[in-house]
C-alpha positions as CSV (number, residue, x, y, z in Angstrom):
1,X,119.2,16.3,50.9
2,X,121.1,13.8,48.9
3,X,118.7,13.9,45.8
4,X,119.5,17.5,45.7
5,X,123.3,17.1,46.2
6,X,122.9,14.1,43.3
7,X,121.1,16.9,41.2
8,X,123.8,19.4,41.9
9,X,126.4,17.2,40.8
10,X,124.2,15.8,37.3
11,X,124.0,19.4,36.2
12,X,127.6,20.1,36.8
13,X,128.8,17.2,35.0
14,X,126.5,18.7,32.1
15,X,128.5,21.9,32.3
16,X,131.8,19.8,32.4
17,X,130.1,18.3,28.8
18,X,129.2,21.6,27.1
19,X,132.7,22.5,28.1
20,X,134.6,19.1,26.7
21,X,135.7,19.2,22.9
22,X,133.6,16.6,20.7
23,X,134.5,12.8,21.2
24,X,134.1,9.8,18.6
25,X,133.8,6.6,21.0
26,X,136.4,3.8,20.3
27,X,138.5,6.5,18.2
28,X,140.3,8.7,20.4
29,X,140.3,7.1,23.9
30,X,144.4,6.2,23.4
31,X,145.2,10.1,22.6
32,X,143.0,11.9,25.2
33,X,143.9,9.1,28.2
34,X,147.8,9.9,27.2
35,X,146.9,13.7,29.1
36,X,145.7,13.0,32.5
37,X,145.3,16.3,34.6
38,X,143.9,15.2,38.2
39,X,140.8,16.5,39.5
40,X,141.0,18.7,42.6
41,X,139.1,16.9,46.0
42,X,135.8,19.2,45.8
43,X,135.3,18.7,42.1
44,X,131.5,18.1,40.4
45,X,132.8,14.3,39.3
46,X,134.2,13.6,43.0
47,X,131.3,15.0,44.3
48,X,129.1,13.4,42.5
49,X,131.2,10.2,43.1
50,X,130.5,10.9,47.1
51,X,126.9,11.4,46.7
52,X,126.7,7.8,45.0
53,X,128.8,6.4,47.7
54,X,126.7,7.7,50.0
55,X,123.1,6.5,48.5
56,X,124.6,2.7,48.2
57,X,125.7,2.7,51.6
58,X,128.6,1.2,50.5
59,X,130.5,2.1,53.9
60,X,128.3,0.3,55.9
61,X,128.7,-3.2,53.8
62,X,132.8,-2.2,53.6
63,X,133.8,-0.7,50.5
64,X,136.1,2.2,51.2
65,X,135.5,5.2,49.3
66,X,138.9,4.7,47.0
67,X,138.5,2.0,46.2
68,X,134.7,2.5,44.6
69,X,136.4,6.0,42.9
70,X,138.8,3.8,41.0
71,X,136.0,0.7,40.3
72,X,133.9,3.3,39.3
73,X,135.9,5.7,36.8
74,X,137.4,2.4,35.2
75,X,133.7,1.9,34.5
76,X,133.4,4.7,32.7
77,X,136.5,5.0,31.0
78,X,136.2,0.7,29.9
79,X,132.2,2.0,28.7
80,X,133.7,5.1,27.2
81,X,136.3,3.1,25.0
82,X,133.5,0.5,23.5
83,X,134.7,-2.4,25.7
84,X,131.8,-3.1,27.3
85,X,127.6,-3.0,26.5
86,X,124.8,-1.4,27.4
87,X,124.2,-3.2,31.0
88,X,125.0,-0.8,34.2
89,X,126.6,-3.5,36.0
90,X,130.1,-2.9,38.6
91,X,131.3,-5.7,40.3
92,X,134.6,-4.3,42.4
93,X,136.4,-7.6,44.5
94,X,137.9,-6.2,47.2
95,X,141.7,-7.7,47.9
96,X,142.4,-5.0,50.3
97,X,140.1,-6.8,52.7
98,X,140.5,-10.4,54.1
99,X,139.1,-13.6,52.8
100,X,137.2,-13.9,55.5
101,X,134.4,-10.4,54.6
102,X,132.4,-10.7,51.9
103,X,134.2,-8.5,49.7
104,X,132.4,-9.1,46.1
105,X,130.1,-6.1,45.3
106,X,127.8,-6.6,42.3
107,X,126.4,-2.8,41.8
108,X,123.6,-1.8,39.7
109,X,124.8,1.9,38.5
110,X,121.4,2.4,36.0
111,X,119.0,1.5,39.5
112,X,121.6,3.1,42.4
113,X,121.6,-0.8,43.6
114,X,123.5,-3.0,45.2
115,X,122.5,-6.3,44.2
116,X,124.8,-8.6,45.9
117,X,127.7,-8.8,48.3
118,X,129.4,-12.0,49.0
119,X,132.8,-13.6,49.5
120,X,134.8,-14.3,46.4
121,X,138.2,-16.7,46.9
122,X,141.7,-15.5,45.7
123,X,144.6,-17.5,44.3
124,X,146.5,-20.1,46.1
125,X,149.7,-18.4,45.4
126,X,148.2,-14.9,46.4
127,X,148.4,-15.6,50.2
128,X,146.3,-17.1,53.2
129,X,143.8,-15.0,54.4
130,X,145.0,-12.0,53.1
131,X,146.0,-11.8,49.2
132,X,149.4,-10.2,49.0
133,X,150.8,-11.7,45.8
134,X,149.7,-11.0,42.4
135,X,151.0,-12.5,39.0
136,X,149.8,-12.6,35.1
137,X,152.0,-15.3,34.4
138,X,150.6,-18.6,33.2
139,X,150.9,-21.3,36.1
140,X,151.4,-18.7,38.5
141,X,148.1,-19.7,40.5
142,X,147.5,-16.2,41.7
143,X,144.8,-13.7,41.6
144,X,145.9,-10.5,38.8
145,X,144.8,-7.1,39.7
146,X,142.4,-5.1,37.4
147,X,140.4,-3.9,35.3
148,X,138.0,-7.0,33.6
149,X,135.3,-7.2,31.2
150,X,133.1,-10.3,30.7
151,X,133.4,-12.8,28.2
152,X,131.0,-15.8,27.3
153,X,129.4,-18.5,29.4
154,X,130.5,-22.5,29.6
155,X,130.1,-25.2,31.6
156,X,133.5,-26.6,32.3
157,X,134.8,-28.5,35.3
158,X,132.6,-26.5,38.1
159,X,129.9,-26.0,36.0
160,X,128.6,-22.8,34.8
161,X,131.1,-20.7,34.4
162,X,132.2,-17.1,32.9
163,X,135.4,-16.2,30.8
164,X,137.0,-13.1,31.5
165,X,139.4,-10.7,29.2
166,X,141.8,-8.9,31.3
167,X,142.1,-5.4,29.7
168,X,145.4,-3.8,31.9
169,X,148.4,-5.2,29.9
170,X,150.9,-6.2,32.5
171,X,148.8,-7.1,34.6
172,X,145.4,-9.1,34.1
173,X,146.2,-9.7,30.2
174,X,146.7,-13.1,30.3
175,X,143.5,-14.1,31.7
176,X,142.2,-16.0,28.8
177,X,145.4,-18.3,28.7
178,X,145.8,-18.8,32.2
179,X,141.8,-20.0,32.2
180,X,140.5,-17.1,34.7
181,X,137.3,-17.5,34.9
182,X,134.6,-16.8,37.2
183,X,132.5,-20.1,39.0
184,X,131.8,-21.7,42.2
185,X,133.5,-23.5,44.4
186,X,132.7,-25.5,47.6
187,X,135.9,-24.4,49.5
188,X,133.7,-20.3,49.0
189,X,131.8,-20.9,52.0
190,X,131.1,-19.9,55.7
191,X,132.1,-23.8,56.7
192,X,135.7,-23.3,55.6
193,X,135.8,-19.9,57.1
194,X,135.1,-21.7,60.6
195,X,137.3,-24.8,59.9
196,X,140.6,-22.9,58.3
197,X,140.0,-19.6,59.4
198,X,140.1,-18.3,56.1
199,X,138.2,-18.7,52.5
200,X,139.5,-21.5,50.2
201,X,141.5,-20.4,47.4
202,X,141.2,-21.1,43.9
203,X,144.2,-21.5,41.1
204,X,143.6,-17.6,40.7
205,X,140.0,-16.8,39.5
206,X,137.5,-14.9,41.5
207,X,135.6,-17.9,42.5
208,X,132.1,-17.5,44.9
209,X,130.3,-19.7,47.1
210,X,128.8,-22.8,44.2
211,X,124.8,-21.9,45.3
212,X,125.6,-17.8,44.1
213,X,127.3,-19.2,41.3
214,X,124.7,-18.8,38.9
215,X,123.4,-15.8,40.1
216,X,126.5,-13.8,40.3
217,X,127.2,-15.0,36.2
218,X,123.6,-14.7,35.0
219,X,123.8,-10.9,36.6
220,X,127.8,-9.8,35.6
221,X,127.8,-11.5,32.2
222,X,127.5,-9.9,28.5
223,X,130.6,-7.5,28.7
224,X,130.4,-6.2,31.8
225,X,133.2,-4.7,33.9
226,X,134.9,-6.2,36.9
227,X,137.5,-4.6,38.8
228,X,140.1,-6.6,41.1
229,X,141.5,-4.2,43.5
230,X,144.5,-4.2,45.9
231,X,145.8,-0.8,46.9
232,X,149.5,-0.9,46.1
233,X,151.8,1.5,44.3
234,X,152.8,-0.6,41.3
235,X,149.2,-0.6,40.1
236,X,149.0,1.5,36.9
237,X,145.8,1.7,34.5
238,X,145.1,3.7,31.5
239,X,141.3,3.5,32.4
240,X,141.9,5.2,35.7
241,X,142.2,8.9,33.7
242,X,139.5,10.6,36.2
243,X,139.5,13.7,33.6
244,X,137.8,11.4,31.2
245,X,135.9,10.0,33.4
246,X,134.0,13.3,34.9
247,X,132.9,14.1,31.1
248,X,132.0,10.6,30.2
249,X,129.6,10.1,33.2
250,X,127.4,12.6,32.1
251,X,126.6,10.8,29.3
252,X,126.2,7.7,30.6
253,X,124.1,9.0,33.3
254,X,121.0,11.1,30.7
255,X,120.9,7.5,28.9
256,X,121.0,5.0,31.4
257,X,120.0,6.4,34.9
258,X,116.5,5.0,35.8
């Protein structure tokens, strides 16, 4: 049933692409974001959005359904625009959820995969167990919210590590000069959990547990996108334009579905 529902919504996102006007890729992503005309609940791209939900069984491992529909059309949008390359690969950390649940998702969106789900530390300055604080400011030693793409590989201080450009201005921009990076830690681990009650926290990157470490870069690195999410109102991103997003999946979807 949901092959059929997934096939449904592939062919209506092709009718949503003989219906869009021509698009040049890195070109005019500014001028067609600055109309946003919001999709109604039972459209194709929502349904479609569903049916993916659905066949990663994301609900069962805790992702809500929001916050996948924003990971996912900032996905699109960031692929869209010619931030990011060819690799399928969504990793969404949850901030709406407590240290303490293993809210990193690493998603495979060419197999329908989910290839990882683990804990993943916020800031110092960001809060306890829950993170409630946000900041781009250098020195700040909080977590920023948003929309990343991957950067290059070093070994630095924890060892293997990867750099990350934040791409919502405002918000995550600073990430290069404030050294937010993603790499392991020892204070990312089940043992802390039971001693403090909560995860460690890092000076604001997204660090994991120091055995996943390598994993986690070797499978999000070369320009990929990761998305930092906490559900609150002051969170604006040009890459969240669902309109765009329902016409670019189509796309991505004939090239790069397996």
């Amino acid at each position: 049933m949901r092959k059929n529902l997934l096939g449904l919504s592939v062919s209506g996102l092709a009718l949503l692409l003989l219906l869009a006007s021509a698009r040049k890729p890195n070109t005019d992503f500014e001028t067609k974001n600055a109309t946003k005309a919001p999709l109604a609940a039972d459209s194709i791209y929502n349904s479609y959005i569903n049916t993916l939900y659905a066949d990663l069984h994301l609900k069962e491992v805790g992702l809500s359904l929001p916050v996948f529909e924003k990971a996912l059309t900032g996905f699109y949008n960031l692929r869209y625009s010619g931030h990011t390359s060819e690799k399928g690969i969504l990793t969404i950390a949850d901030f709406d959820q407590l240290s303490t649940k293993k809210r990193l998702y690493i998603i495979d969106l060419n197999k329908k995969a989910l290839l990882l789900n683990t804990w993943v530390a916020h800031g110092q300055n960001s809060g306890g167990d829950e993170a409630t604080n946000f900041s781009n400011i250098n020195n700040s030693l909080s977590s920023s919210l948003g929309f990343y793409v991957t950067g290059e590989v070093y070994r630095g201080i924890h060892g293997k590590s990867l750099k990350l450009d934040g791409m919502d201005e405002g918000f995550n921009s600073n990430a290069r000069s404030r050294a937010i990076v993603v790499h392991g830690a020892p204070y990312v681990s089940n043992g802390t959990i039971k001693a403090l009650g909560r995860l460690g926290r890092s000076q604001g990157c997204p660090a994991v547990a120091p055995e996943l470490a390598d994993k986690v870069i070797n499978t999000i690195e070369d320009k990929t996108v990761l998305f930092i999410n906490k559900s609150v109102e002051n969170y604006q991103s040009k890459y969240l334009n669902e309109t765009l997003a329902a016409s670019f999946a189509n796309d991505y979807q004939t090239t790069h579905m397996d």
